[in-house]
N, C-alpha and C positions, 0 to 999 in steps of 0.2 A: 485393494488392500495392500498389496506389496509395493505399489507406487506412493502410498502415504507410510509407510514404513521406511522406504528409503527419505524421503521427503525431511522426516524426521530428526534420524538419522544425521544428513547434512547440515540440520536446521540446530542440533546439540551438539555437534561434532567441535565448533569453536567455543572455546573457554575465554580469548581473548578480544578486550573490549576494541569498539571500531570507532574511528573518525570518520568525518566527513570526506576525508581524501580516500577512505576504506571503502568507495563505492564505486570504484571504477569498474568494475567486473559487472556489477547492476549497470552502471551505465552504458557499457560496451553492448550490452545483449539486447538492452533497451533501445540504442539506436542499429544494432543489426535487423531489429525486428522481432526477436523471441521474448516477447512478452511477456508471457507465462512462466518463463525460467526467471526472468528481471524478477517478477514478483514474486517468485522464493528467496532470491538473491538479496530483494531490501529489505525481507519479510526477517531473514539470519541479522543482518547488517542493523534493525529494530530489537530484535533480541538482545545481540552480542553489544548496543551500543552504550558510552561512555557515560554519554548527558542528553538530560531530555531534548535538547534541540536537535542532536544528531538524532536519536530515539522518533520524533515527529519528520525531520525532514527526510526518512526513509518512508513510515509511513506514505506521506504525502506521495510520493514517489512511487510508492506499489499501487495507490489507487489510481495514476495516472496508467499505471502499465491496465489497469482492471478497464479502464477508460476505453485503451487502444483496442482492447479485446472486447469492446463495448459487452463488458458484464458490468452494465449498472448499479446491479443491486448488492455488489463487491464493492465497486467502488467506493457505493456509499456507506456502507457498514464501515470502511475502511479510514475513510474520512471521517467518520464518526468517533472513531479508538482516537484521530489526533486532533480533534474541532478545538483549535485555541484560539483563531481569530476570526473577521469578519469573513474572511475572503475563502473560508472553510466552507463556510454554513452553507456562501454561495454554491459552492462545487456539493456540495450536501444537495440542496433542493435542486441544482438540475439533475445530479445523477439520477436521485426520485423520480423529473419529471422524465426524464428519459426512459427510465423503467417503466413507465406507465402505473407508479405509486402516487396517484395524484393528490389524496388525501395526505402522504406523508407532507407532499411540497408544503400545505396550508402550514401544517405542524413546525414543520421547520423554520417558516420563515417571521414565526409569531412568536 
């Protein structure tokens, strides 16, 4: 309870909108390894953002961090909030098949 409180917290704390250069602190934590914190980090940087393309290319970005952490069925919820193009749907039905949702894979790819 108190760890999604703060979570929160952080995640309302910014009023002002982010650019795509606004992700260096996601990206820093993304290649130290703390995956978990990245995917708060692009989760704010998705909230906080200007235009829907900065708004998806964080998305996209936290379900890669969900990847790393192979929580699949994050990932693909995740990928799901930004599914714009083909190459979405793709990362959509593996993360399904990865999770062992093998009926979702049919769905998705139809």
């Amino acid at each position: 309870m108190r760890k999604s409180f703060i979570i929160s917290i952080y995640l309302f704390a910014t009023a002002t909108a982010v650019s795509a250069q606004d992700f260096r602190l996601a990206d820093s934590l993304l290649q130290t390894g703390d995956y978990a914190l990245a995917a708060v980090e692009y989760e704010r940087c998705h909230y906080c953002a200007g235009s829907r393309d900065v708004s998806l290319a964080a998305l996209r970005q936290k379900a890669q961090c969900y990847k790393h952490l192979q929580r699949y069925d994050l990932a693909a919820s995740t990928f799901e909030r930004c599914a714009a193009t083909y190459a979405d749907h793709i990362q959509i039905a593996l993360c399904h098949y990865l999770s062992g949702h093998y009926s979702r894979v049919v769905e998705t790819a139809q």
